[in-house]
C-alpha positions in Angstrom: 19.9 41.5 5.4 21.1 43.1 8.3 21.5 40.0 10.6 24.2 38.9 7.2 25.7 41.9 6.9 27.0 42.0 10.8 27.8 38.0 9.9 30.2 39.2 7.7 31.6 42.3 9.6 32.4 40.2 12.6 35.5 38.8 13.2 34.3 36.1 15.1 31.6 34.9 13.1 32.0 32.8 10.3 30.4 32.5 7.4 29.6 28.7 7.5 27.3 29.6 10.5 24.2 27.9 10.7 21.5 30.2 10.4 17.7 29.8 12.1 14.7 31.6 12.2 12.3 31.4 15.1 8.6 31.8 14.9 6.5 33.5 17.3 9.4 34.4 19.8 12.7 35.9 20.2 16.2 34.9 20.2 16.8 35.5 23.4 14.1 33.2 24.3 15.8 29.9 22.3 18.9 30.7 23.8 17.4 30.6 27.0 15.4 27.3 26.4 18.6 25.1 27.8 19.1 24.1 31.4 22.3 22.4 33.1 25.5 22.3 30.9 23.8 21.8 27.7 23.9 24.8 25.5 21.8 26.2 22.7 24.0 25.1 20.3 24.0 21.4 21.2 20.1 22.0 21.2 20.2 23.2 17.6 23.1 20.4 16.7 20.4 17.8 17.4 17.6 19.9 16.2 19.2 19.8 12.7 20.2 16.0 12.6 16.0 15.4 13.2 14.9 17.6 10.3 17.3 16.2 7.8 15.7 12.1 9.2 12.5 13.7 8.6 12.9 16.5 5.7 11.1 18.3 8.0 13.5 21.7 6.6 17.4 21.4 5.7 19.8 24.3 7.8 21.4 26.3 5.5 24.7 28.4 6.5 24.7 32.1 6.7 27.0 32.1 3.5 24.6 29.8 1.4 21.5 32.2 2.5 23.6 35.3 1.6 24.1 34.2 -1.7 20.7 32.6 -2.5 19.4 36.2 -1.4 21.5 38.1 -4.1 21.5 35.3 -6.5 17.3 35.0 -7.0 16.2 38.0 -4.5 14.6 35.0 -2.1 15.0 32.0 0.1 14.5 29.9 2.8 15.1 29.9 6.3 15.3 26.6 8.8 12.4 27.6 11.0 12.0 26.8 14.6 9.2 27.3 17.6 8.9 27.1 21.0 6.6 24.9 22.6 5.6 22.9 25.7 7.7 19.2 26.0 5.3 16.5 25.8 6.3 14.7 28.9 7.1 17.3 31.6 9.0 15.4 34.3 9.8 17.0 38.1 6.6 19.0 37.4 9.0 21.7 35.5 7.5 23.4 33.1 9.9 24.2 30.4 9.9 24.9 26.6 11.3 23.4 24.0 12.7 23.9 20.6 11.0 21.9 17.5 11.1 22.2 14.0 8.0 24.6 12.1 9.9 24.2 8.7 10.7 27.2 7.1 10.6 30.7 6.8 10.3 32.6 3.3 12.5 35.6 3.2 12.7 38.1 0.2 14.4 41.7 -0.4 11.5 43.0 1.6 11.7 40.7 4.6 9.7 37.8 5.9 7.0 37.0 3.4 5.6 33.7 4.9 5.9 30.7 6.6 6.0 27.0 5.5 4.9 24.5 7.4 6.8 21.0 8.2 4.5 19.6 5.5 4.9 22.4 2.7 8.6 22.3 3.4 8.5 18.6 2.7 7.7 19.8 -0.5 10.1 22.3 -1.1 12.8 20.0 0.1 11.7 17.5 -3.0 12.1 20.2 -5.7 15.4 20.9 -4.6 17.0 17.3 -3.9 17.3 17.9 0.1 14.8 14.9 1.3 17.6 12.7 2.8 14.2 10.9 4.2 10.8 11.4 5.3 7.8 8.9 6.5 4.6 9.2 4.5 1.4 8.6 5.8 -1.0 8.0 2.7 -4.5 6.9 1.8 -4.3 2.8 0.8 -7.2 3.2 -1.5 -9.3 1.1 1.3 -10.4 3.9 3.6 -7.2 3.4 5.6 -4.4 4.7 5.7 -0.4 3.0 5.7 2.9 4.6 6.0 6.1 4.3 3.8 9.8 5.1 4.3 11.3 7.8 1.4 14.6 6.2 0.5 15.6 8.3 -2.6 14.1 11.0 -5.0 15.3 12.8 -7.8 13.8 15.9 -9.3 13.8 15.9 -13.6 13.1 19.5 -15.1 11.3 19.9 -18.4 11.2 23.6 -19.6 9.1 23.9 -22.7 10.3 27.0 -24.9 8.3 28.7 -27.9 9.8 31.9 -30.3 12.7 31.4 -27.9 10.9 32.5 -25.0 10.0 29.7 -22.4 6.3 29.1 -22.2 6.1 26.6 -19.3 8.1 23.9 -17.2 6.7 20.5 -16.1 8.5 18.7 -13.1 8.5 15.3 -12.8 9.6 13.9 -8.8 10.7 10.2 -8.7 10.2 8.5 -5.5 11.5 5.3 -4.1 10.1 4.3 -0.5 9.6 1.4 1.7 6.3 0.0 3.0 7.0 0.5 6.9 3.4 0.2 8.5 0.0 -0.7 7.5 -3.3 0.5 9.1 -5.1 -2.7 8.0 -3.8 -5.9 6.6 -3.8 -6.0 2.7 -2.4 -8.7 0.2 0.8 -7.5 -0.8 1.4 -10.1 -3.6 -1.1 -8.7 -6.0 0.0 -5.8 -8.1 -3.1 -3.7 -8.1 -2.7 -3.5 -3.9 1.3 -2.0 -4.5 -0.4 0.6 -7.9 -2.8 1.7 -5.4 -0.6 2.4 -2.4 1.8 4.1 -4.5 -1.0 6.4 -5.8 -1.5 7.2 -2.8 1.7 8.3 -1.2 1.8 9.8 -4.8 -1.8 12.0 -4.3 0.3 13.2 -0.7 3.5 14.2 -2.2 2.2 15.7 -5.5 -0.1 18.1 -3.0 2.7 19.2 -1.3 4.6 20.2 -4.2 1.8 21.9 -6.0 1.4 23.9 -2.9 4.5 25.1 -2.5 4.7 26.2 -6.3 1.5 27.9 -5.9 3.2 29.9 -3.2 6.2 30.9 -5.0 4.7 31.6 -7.6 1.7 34.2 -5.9 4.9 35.7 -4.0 7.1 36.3 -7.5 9.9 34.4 -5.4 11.7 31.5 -6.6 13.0 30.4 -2.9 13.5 26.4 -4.4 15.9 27.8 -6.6 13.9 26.8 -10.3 15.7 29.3 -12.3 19.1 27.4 -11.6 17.9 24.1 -12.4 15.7 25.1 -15.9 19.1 26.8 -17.1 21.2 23.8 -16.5 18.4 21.9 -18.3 18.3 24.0 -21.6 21.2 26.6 -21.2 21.6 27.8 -24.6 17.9 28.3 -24.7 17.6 29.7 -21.7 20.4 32.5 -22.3 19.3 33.7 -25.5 15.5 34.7 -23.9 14.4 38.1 -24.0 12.4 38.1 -21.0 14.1 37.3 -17.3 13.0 34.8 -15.3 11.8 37.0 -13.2 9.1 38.6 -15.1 8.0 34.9 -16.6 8.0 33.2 -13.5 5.0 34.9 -11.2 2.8 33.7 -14.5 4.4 31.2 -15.9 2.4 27.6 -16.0 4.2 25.2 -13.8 3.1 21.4 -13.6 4.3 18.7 -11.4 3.8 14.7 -11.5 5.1 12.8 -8.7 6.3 9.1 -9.7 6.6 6.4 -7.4 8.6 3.2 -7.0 7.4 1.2 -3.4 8.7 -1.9 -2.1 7.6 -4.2 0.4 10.0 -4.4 4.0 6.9 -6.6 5.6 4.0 -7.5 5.7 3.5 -4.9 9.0 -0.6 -4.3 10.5 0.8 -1.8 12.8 -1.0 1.3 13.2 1.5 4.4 12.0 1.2 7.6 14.3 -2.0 9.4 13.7 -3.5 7.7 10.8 -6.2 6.6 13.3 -6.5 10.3 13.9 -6.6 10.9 10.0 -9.2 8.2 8.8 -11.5 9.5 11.3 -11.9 12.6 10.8 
């Protein structure tokens, strides 16, 4: 709150700032992290083009983030780390930035941290995945990876004596088969049901995860309220309770639906499944 507050009492800032928040370290250790004529906020320029190819987190401004605070008393932050490059040239020794997906903020302060995986799933409830590559179980023992291409969130509250007894969420995906561990036939229909259970078992985790979250914390940071009143309005209005005293309790399900086509017939190991399948 106060980091918002001198936002909007400077007359330098702007409200359209991009907003971060670092884990483990302090500002003045990011903006030190660049070397030459690069600055920190070219760094954080690419830093946010990356997270938005992966879904790994989505920036928000300083304006959005002051309003999600007062509208639903939560929200989320772009979260970075420093840590060590992977190839060190020169034998220099410098950090980096990277993405660590988000932070949860609420009235009281920091409440917890998602990780690039949990914020995956938060990014799906609120229509922010502008792409991601899943690495799944093929139903085989091993493991392939697809390309997310699209997704659309559908919200189903469910009401009884006016009062909203629980909300289902149903996630469409659409990906692309990129890479397979181990060859597979393609052409039969079972092989493309089973693959798309699997990215399906991933995704549905995620999302269950992060609702589990929200829901211990009593704060809506994905923003649920917003979309379950544009879904039944009139309904929603005319409730006695508030959302906020229904939510912490309120039973939340999630099914994940998935559409995957084929790009190639691809035996290329993706990054880490090896890693995955052994362990």
């Amino acid at each position: 709150a106060r980091c918002l507050e001198f936002v909007e009492r400077d007359g330098e800032l702007r409200m359209d700032t991009k907003l971060f928040a670092l884990r483990g370290d302090s500002a003045e250790d990011a903006i030190a992290v660049p070397d030459g004529e690069e600055s920190v906020g070219d760094l954080l320029d690419s830093l946010e083009k990356d997270v938005a190819l992966l879904s790994e987190s989505h920036v928000f401004t300083c304006g959005e983030t002051a309003e999600a605070l007062a509208e639903r008393g939560s929200v989320l932050i772009s979260a970075l780390r420093l840590a060590e490059p992977e190839n060190i040239l020169n034998g220099e020794n410098r950090k980096t930035l990277l993405s660590a997906g988000y932070a949860v903020v609420t009235e009281r302060g920091l409440a917890c941290w998602l990780d690039t995986d949990l914020a995956r799933g938060a990014n799906l409830l609120m229509e922010l995945s502008d792409g991601d590559l899943i690495e799944a179980p093929d139903g085989r023992g091993g493991w392939f990876a697809a390309a997310l291409t699209g997704s659309k969130a559908v919200f189903l509250p469910e009401f009884e004596e006016g009062e909203l007894s629980g909300l289902h969420i149903r996630l469409e995906l659409r990906c692309r088969l990129s890479e397979m561990q181990q060859p597979l036939d393609l052409r039969e229909e079972g092989v493309i049901r089973e693959l798309e259970e699997g990215i399906a078992s991933v995704e549905a985790w995620r999302v269950e995860e992060v609702l589990r979250l929200s829901q211990l914390l009593g704060a809506d940071f994905c923003g649920l309220e917003r979309q379950v009143r544009r879904a039944a309005s009139v309904r929603f209005d005319r409730m006695n309770t508030s959302w906020r005293e229904l939510f912490p309790t309120l039973p939340v399900t999630a099914e994940v639906a998935v559409k995957l086509t084929r790009s190639y017939e691809g035996t290329v190991e993706p990054l880490g499944a090896g890693e995955k399948a052994a362990g």
